[in-house]
TORBA-976384 format. One record per residue (C-alpha): residue number from 1; z, x, y. Coordinates in Angstrom, 2 decimals. Each point is the difference from the previous one (the first is absolute). Layout:
# residues N
> NUM|Z|X|Y
...
//
This chain:
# residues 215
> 1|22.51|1.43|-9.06
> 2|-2.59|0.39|2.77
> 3|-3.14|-3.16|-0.85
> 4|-2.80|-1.10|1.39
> 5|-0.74|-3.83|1.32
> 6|-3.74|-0.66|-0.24
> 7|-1.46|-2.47|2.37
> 8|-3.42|-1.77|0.83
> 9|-0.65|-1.88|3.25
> 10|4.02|0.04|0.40
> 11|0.63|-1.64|-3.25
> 12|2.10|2.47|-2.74
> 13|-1.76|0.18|-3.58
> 14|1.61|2.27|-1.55
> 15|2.85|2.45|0.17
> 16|-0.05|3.46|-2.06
> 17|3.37|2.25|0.00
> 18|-0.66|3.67|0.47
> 19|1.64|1.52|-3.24
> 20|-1.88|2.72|-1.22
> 21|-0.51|3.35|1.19
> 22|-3.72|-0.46|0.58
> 23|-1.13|-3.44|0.00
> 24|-3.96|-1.05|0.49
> 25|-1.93|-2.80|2.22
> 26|-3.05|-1.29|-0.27
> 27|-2.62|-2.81|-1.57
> 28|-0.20|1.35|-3.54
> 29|2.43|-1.67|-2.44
> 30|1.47|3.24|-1.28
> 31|1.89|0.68|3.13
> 32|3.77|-0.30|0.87
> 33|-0.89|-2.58|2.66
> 34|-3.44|-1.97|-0.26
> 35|-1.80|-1.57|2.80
> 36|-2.96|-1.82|-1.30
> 37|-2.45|0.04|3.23
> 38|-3.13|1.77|0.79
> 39|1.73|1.49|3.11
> 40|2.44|1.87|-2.19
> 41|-1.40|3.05|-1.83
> 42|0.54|0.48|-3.76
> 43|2.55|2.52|0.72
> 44|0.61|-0.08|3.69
> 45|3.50|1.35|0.38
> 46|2.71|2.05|-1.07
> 47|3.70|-0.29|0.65
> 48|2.70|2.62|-0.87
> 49|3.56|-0.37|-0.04
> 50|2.28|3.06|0.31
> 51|3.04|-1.07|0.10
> 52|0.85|-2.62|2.44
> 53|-3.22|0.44|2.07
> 54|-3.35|-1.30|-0.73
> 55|-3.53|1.66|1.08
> 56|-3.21|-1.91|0.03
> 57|-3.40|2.11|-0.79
> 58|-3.34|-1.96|0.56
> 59|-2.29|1.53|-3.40
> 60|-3.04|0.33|2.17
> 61|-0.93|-4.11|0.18
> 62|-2.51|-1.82|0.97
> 63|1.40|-1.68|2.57
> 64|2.60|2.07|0.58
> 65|3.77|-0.25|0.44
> 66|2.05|-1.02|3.47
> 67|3.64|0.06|1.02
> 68|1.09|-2.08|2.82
> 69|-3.47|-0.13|0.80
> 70|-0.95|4.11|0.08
> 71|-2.73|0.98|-2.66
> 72|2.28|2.69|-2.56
> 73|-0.21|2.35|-2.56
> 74|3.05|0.94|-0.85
> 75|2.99|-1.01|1.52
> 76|4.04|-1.20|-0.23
> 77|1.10|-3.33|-0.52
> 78|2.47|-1.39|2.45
> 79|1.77|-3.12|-0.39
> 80|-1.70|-3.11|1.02
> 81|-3.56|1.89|0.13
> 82|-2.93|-1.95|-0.04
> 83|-2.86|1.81|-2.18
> 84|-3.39|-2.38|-0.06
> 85|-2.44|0.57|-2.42
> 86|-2.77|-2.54|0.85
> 87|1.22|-3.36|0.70
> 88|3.25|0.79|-1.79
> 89|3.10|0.88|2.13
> 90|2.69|1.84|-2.22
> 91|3.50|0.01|1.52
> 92|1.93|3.29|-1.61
> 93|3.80|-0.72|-0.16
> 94|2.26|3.02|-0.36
> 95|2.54|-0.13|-2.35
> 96|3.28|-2.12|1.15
> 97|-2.16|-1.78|3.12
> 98|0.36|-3.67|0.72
> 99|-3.08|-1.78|0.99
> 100|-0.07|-3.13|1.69
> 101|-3.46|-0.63|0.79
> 102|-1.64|-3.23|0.68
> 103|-3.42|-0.27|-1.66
> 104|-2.94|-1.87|1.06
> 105|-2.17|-2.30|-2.43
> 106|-3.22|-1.09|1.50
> 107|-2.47|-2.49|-0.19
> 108|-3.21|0.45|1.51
> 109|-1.36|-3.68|-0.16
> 110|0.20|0.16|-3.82
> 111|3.09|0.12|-2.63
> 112|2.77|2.05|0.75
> 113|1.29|3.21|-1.37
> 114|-0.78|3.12|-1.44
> 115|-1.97|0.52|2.16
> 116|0.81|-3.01|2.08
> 117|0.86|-0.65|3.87
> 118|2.42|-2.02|2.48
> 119|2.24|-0.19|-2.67
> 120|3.63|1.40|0.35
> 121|2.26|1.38|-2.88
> 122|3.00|0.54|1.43
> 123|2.99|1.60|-2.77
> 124|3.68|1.05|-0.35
> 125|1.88|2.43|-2.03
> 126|-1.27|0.86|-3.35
> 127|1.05|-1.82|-3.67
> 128|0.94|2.32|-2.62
> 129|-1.31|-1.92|-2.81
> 130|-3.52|-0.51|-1.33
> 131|-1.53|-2.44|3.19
> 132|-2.31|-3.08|-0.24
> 133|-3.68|-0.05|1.23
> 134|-2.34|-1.98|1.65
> 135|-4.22|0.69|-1.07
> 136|-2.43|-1.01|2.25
> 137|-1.86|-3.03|-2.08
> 138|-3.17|-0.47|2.65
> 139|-2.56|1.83|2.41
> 140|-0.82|3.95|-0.01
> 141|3.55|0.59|-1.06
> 142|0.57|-1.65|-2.90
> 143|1.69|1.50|-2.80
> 144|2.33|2.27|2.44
> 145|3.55|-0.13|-0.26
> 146|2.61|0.40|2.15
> 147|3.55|0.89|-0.73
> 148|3.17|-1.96|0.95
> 149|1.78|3.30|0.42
> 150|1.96|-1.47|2.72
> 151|3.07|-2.14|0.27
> 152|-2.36|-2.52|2.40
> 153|-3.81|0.16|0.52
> 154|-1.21|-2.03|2.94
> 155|-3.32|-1.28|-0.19
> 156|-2.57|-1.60|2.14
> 157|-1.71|-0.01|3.93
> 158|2.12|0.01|2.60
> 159|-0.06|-3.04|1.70
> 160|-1.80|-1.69|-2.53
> 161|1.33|0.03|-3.07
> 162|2.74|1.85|-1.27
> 163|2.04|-0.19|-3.33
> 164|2.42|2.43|-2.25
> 165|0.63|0.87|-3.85
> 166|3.75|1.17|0.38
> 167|1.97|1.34|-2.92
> 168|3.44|-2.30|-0.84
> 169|1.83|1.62|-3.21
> 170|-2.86|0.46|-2.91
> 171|-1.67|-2.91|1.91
> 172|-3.21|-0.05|2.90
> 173|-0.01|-2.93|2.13
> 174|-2.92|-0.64|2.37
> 175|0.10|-2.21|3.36
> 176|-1.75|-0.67|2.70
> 177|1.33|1.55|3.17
> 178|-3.12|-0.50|2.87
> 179|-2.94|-2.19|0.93
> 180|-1.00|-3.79|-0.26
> 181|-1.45|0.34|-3.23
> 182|1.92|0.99|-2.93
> 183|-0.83|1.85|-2.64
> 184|0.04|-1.22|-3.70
> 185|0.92|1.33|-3.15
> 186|-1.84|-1.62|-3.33
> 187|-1.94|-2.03|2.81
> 188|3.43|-1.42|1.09
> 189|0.75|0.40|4.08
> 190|3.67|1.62|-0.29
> 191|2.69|-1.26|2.25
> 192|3.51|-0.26|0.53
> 193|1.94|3.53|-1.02
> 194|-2.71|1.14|-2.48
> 195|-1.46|0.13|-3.24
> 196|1.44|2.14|-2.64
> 197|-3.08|1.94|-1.17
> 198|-1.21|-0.15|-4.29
> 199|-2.03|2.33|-1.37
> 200|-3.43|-0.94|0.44
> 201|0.43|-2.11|2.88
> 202|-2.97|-0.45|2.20
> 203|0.93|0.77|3.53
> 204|-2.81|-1.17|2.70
> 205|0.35|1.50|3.67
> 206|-2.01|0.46|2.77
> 207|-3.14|-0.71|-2.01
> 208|0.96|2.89|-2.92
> 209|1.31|-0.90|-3.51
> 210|2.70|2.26|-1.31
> 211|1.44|-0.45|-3.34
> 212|3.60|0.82|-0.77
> 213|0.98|2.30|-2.94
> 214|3.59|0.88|-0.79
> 215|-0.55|0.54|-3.63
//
């Protein structure tokens, strides 16, 4: 089943699977997939499956609809297409595709991510069951949550400070991997092989508070 991977500033918010014949995009909260930003129109876009092939038809928006960087009205989806709708860049997989993208988290001299900066989130192959999260606790971000969808999720600034969540059995263990100062967890500088992660733990990083929820 073809989906598509929603990103902003190179961090992934949300993923939607393409499994209807006609499925709807835009800002209003009765659409398939919702994007809550001014940029997006209430109904900016249309995608239709038939059969294994997807087509993407921009419903006359604001702002208008572009695929690997060409304004469009109508066309077909190929796999590993970028459509961007504002700020938003939407990666389409096609059905049966691997992806193995590194994403970018950012922090522009404030909290990082979603939207964020300089911060990497670097992930391997996909879990089958239900994944943990980590929400975004301070700055223009907070309240955003970000999927552990990955068997490892590398956080940090290169050269600075890096650390990762990775997945051992039903457990998440998080340890510091880069940089002179390490990052805490409940206000607690982790060291040695790692912390296995609680729900609810506070997780401190580069300036940004995450909070860990595997509930």
């Amino acid at each position: 089943m073809s989906k598509l991977v929603i990103s902003l500033d190179g961090v992934v918010i949300k993923e939607a699977l393409i499994a209807k014949e006609k499925t709807t995009l835009g800002r209003r909260p009765y659409n398939d997939i919702v994007i809550d930003n001014l940029a997006v129109s209430g109904e900016h876009a249309l995608l239709h499956m038939v059969g294994a092939e997807v087509v993407i038809e921009d419903l006359n928006s604001t702002n208008g609809t572009y695929i690997n960087g060409k304004a469009i009205k109508k066309q077909q989806l190929s796999n590993s297409d970028i459509i961007e709708i504002g700020k938003y860049k939407i990666k389409f997989l096609a059905t049966g595709a691997a992806e193995s993208d590194r994403s970018m988290m950012v922090d522009r001299g404030g909290p990082v991510t979603v939207p964020a900066s300089d911060f990497g989130l670097l992930s391997a192959p996909d879990q089958p069951e239900t994944p943990a999260s980590i929400r975004v606790l301070n700055g223009a971000a907070a309240g955003r949550e970000v999927l552990l969808t990955k068997e490892k999720t590398t956080l940090g600034k290169p050269g600075v400070q890096v650390a990762a969540i990775q997945k051992r059995g039903t457990s998440y263990v998080f340890s510091h991997l880069e940089g002179t100062l390490r990052p805490s967890v409940n206000g607690v500088p982790v060291s040695g092989d790692g912390l296995p992660l609680r729900n609810g733990d506070v997780i401190e990083l580069a300036g940004t508070r995450m909070q860990f929820i595997n509930a």
